[in-house]
N, C-alpha and C positions, 0 to 999 in steps of 0.2 A: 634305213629301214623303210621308210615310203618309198623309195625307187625300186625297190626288191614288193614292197607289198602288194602294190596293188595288180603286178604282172602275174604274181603267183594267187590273186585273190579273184580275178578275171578268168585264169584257166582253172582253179576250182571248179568241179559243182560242190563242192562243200561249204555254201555259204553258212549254212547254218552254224555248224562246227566251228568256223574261222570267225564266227560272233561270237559265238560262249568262250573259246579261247581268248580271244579277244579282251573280252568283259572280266576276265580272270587275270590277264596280265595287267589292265588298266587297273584294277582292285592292287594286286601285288606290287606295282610299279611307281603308281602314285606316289605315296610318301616320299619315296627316294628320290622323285623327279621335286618335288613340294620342297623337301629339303635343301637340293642340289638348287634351285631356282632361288631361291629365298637367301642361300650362300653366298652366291653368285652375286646377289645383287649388293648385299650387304659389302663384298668386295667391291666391288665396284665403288659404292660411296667413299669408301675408305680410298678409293684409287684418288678420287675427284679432290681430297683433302679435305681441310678443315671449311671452305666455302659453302658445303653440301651438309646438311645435317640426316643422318637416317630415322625414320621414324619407323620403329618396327613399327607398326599397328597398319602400316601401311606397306611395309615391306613382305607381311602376313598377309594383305590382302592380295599387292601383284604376284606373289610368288601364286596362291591359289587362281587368280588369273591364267597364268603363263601356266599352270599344271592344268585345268581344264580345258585350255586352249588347247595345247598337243596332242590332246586326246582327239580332237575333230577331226585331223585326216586318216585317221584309222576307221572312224568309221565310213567317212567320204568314202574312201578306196573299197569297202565293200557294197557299198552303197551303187558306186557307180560301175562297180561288175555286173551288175546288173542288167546293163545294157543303157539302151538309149534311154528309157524309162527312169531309170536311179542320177542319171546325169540331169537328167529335167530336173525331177525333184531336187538334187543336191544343189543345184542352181535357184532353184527355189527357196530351200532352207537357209543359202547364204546369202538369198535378198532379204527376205524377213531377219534372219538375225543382225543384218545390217540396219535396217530400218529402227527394229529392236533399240541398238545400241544407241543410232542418232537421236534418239526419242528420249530415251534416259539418260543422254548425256545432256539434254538440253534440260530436261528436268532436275537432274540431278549436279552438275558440276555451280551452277550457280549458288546452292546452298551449301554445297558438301566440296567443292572444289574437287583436287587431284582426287580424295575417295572417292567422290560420287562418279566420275569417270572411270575410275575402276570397279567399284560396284557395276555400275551398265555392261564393261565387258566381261563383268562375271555372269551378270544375267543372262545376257543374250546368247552367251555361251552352252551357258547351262540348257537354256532353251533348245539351241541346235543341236547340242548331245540327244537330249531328252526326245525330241520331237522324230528326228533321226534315226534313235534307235526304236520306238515307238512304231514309225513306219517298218524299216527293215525286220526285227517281229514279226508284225504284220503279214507280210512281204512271204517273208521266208517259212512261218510255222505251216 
C-alpha cells in the first residue's frame, strides 16, 4: 500500500480528496487493523509458551499503539507530495514526535514501566497524526 501510495499521491493534484478519502478509510479500517494487532500479539505470547504471561490491559494498549502508528505514513505520503516544503515539515514532525516519546518515556516507564512506554508511543503518535493532519488542512483548504 505505501509503495503504490505515495507515487500515486505525488502525481495527484487531488490532495485534498486523497485526505478525506484517506480519513474515511482510517475511520473504516481501524478496528479491523486494532483487532487484527491485538490477535496477533496475543498469538504470539501463546507462541512464546508458558514463560510469557499476556496481560490484556496491555495487549489493549500496544495493539492501539501499533493501530495509530500505521496510520502515519499515510499521512507522511501526502504530506510529502507536497513537495520539498511537506518533506521539511514531515521531518520536523518526526523529530518532535521523537523528542515527544523520549520525554515520556523517561517520565513515564519508571513509574508505569512497559505501560508507560507504550502510553508515550501512543502519545506522540497521536500528536504527529494530530499535528500533521492539522498542517496538511491547513495546507490544502
Amino acid at each position: 500500500f505505501y509503495e503504490v501510495f505515495m507515487p500515486m499521491a505525488s502525481r495527484s493534484g487531488e490532495i485534498k480528496t486523497l485526505f478525506s478519502q484517506s480519513i474515511i478509510f482510517i475511520k473504516k479500517a481501524g478496528i479491523f487493523i486494532f483487532v487484527g494487532n491485538f490477535l496477533l500479539m496475543w498469538l504470539l505470547f501463546k507462541l512464546y509458551g508458558n514463560g510469557f504471561f499476556f496481560d490484556y490491559r496491555l495487549g489493549i494498549l500496544i495493539a492501539i499503539s501499533a493501530t495509530i502508528y500505521s496510520f502515519n505514513p499515510i499521512l507522511a505520503s501526502l504530506i510529502q507530495s507536497l513537495g520539498i516544503s511537506g518533506i521539511r515539515f514531515g521531518a520536523f514532525v518526526a523529530f518532535i514526535s521523537a523528542l515527544l516519546n523520549v520525554g515520556f518515556n523517561f517520565l513515564l516507564i519508571p513509574r508505569f514501566g512497559l505501560f508507560g512506554a507504550v502510553i508515550a508511543t501512543i502519545i506522540a503518535s497521536l500528536w504527529a497524526i494530530s499535528f500533521a493532519s492539522w498542517w496538511l488542512l491547513r495546507i490544502i483548504r
